[in-house]
N, C-alpha and C positions, 0 to 999 in steps of 0.2 A: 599361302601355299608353300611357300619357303622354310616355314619356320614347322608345320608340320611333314615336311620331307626332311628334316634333322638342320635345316640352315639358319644361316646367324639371323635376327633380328634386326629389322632396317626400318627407318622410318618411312612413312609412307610422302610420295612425291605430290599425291592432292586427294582431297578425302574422297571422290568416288573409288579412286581404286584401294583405299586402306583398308586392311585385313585387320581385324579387334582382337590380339588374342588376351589370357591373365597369362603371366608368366611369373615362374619363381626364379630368382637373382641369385647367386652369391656376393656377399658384400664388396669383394675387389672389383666386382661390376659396374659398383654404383661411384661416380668421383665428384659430387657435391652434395650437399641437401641444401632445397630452398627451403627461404624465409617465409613460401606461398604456403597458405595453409588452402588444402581445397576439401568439400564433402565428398566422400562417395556414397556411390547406390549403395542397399545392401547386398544384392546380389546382381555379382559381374558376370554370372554365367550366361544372364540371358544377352540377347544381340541390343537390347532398347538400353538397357543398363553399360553395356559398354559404350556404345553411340553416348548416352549421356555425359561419360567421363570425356570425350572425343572434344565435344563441346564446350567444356569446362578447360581442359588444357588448352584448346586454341584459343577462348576471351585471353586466358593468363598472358597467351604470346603476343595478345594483341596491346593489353593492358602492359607488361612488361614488353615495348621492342627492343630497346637495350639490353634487353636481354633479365632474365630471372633473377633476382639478388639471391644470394648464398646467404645460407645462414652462419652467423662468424660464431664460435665458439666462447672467446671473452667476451662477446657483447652482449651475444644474445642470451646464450645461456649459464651467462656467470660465473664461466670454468676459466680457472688461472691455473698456468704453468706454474713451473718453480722459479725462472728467471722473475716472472712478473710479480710474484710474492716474494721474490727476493727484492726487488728493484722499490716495492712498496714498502717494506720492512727499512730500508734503507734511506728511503725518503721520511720514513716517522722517525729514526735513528735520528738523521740530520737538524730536524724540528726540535726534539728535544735536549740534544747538544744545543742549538743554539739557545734555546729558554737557558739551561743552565752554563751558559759561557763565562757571564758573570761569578757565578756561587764556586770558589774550587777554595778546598780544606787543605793545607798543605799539614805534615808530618807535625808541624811545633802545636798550630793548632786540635789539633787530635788528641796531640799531648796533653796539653792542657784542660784541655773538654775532657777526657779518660782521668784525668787527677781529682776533677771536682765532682765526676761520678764517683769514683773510691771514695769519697772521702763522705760523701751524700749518704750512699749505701752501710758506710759504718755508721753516721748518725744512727739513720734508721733501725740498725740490728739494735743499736744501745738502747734507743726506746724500744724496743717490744723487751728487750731483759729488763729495764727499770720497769716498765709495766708488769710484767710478769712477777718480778720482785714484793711490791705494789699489792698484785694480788696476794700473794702468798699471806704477808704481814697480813691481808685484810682477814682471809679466811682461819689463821692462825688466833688472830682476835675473835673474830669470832668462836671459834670454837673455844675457845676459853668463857668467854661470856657464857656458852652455851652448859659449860659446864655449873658454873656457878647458879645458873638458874634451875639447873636438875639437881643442885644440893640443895636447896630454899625447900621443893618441890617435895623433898625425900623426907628432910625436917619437916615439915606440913603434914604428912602423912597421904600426900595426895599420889604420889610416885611409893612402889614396894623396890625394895632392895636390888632388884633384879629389874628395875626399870618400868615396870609394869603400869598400866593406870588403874587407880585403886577408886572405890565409891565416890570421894573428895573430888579425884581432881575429873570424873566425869561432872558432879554436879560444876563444876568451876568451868566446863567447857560449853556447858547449856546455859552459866548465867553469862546475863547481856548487858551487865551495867558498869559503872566505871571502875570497880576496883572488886576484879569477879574473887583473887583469892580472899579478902577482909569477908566479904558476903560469905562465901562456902563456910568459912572459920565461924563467924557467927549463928549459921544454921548449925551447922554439928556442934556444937559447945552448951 
């Protein structure tokens, strides 16, 4: 009767005289949430369905008499501040300082290691220019060979002046046996 003549909400002193209402909250209302998870009805409008809930929150009180656990935030639901990721960030910090306590490069060392990389990295360029080099002579041979075997070809009459394949050197390219220009010469002659 209190709460609908416009008065605060009070808990009731023993359940015949409890009044059931649903009420809507705003959040500065609320100053914990339990760890209790409990069912409700689906609909709280009727009187059996609130009585239901009535029943369910007094087991909890009876199963919690110390009282309701709160639900905690880092524990429960895995939410970390900045402190506590700072304070955990600090302790993997401290872990692996000390793995490398031992291992420390000072300036000379550095030096040294940085000398033998220059000096590594010039090997290295020197071989891909000799390589490179290498190539060139290889391709340069060749191509000379290549020449020499298109003037045999031209004498033969199997290549025309302008490079062309002539009757000759097609028959020379369909025969399969070990020595295709001696054959072609002998078939044409």
């Amino acid at each position: 009767a209190a709460v609908e003549a416009g008065g605060e909400p009070a808990p009731a002193r023993d359940e015949e005289s409890a009044e059931l209402h649903v009420l809507t909250l705003t959040l500065d209302r609320v100053d914990a949430f339990s760890k209790v998870k409990v069912s409700l009805p689906k609909d709280l409008r009727s009187s059996d369905g609130r009585h239901a809930v009535l029943k369910v929150l007094r087991e909890v009180e009876r199963r919690f008499a110390d009282g309701v656990p709160e639900l905690q935030h880092d524990e429960d639901l895995k939410v970390t501040t900045a402190a506590q990721e700072a304070a955990k960030l600090a302790r993997r910090l401290e872990g692996v300082q000390e793995r490398l306590g031992g291992v420390s490069l000072g300036e000379e060392e550095i030096a040294a290691g940085l000398a033998v990389l220059r000096l590594r990295r010039a090997a290295e360029e020197e071989e891909k220019r000799v390589k490179r080099q290498i190539r060139e002579g290889q391709v340069a041979l060749m191509k000379e060979e290549l020449r020499g075997m298109r003037r045999v070809l031209r004498r033969l009459g199997h290549l025309s002046e302008d490079g062309v394949i002539g009757n000759k050197g097609r028959v020379a390219c369909e025969v399969s046996t070990s020595d295709e220009l001696l054959v072609t010469e002998l078939v044409f002659a």
